[in-house]
C-alpha positions as CSV (number, residue, x, y, z in Angstrom):
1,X,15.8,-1.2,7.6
2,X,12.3,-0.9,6.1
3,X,11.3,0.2,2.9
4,X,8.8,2.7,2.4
5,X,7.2,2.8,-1.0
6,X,6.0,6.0,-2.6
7,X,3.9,7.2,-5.1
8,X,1.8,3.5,-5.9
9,X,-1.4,5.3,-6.7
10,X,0.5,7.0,-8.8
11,X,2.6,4.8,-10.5
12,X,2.8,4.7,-14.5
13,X,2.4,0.9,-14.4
14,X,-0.5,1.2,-12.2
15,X,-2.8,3.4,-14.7
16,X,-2.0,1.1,-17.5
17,X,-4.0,-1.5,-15.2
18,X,-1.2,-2.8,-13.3
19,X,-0.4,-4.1,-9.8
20,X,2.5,-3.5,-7.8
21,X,4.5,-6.6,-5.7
22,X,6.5,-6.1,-2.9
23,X,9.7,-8.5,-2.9
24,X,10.9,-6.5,-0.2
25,X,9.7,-4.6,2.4
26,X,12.9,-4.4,4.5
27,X,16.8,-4.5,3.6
28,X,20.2,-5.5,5.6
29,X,22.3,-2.2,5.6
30,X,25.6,-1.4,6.8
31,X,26.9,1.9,8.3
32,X,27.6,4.3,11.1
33,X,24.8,4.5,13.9
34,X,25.0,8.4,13.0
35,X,24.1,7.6,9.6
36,X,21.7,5.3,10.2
37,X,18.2,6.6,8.6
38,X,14.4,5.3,9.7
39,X,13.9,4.1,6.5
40,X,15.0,3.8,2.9
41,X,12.3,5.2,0.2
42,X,11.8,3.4,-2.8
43,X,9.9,5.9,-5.6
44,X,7.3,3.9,-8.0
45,X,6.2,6.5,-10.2
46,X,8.1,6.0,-13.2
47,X,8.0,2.1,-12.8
48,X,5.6,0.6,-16.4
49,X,4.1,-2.5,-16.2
50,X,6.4,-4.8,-16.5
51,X,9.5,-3.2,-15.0
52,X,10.8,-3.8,-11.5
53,X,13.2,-2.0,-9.2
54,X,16.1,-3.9,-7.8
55,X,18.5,-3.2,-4.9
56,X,20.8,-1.2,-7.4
57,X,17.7,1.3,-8.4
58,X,17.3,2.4,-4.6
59,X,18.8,5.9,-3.7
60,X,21.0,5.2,-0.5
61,X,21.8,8.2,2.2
62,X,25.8,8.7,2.4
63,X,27.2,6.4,4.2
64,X,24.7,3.9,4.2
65,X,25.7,0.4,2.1
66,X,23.5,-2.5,1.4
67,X,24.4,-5.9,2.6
68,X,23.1,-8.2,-0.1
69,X,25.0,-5.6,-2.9
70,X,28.4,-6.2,-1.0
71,X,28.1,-9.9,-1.5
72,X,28.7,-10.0,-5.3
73,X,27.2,-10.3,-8.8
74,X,23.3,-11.8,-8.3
75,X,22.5,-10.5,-5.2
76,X,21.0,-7.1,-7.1
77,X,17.3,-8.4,-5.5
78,X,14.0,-7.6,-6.9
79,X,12.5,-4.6,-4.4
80,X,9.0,-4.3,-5.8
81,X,7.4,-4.5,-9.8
82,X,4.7,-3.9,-11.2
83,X,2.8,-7.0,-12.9
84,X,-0.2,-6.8,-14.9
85,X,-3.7,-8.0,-12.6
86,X,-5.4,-11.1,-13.9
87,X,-8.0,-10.2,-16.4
88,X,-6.6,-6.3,-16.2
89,X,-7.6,-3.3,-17.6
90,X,-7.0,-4.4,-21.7
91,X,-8.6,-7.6,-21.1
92,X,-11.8,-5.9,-19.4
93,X,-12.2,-3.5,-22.5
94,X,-11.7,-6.4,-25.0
95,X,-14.8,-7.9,-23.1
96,X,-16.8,-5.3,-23.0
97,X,-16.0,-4.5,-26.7
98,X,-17.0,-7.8,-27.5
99,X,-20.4,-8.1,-25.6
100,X,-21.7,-4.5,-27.3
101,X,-20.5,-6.3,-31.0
102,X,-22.6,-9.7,-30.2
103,X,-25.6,-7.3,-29.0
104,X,-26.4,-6.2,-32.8
């Protein structure tokens, strides 16, 4: 069943200079061929830098079960996170900050 991610662009994490990762862009479900949906959304907006969404965070249709979740305690898999970019946002600043002080 494939994932479809919403809201990236705007994605709390993502202003603060952020990056989102995809662990996942499909999951194993289980349930009725009547229930079965075209995809599963997974909503990124509220997600900071730093913070991930896991199988458990996903809103499931009724009747529709994840696999992995039926298999026990540590199968509640990373779905996406937002990690901070190499050299982000804060970094960049710092650097320019820095240049402008060594200019006087």
């Amino acid at each position: 069943m494939p994932l479809h991610f919403l809201n990236e662009d705007s994605c709390v994490g993502v202003k603060a200079g952020g990056a989102i990762t995809h662990a996942r862009v499909e999951v194993e479900v289980k349930c009725l061929p009547a229930d079965l949906p075209e995809f599963i959304e997974v909503d990124m907006a509220d997600v900071e830098l730093g913070g991930h969404i896991h199988l458990t965070d996903l809103t499931m249709p009724a009747g529709v079960e994840l696999v992995a979740l039926q298999q026990g305690e540590g199968h509640d898999l990373d779905v996406a996170s937002v990690q901070s970019t190499r050299g982000g946002k804060e970094e960049a600043e710092e650097a320019a900050s820095e240049e402008e002080g060594g200019e006087e």
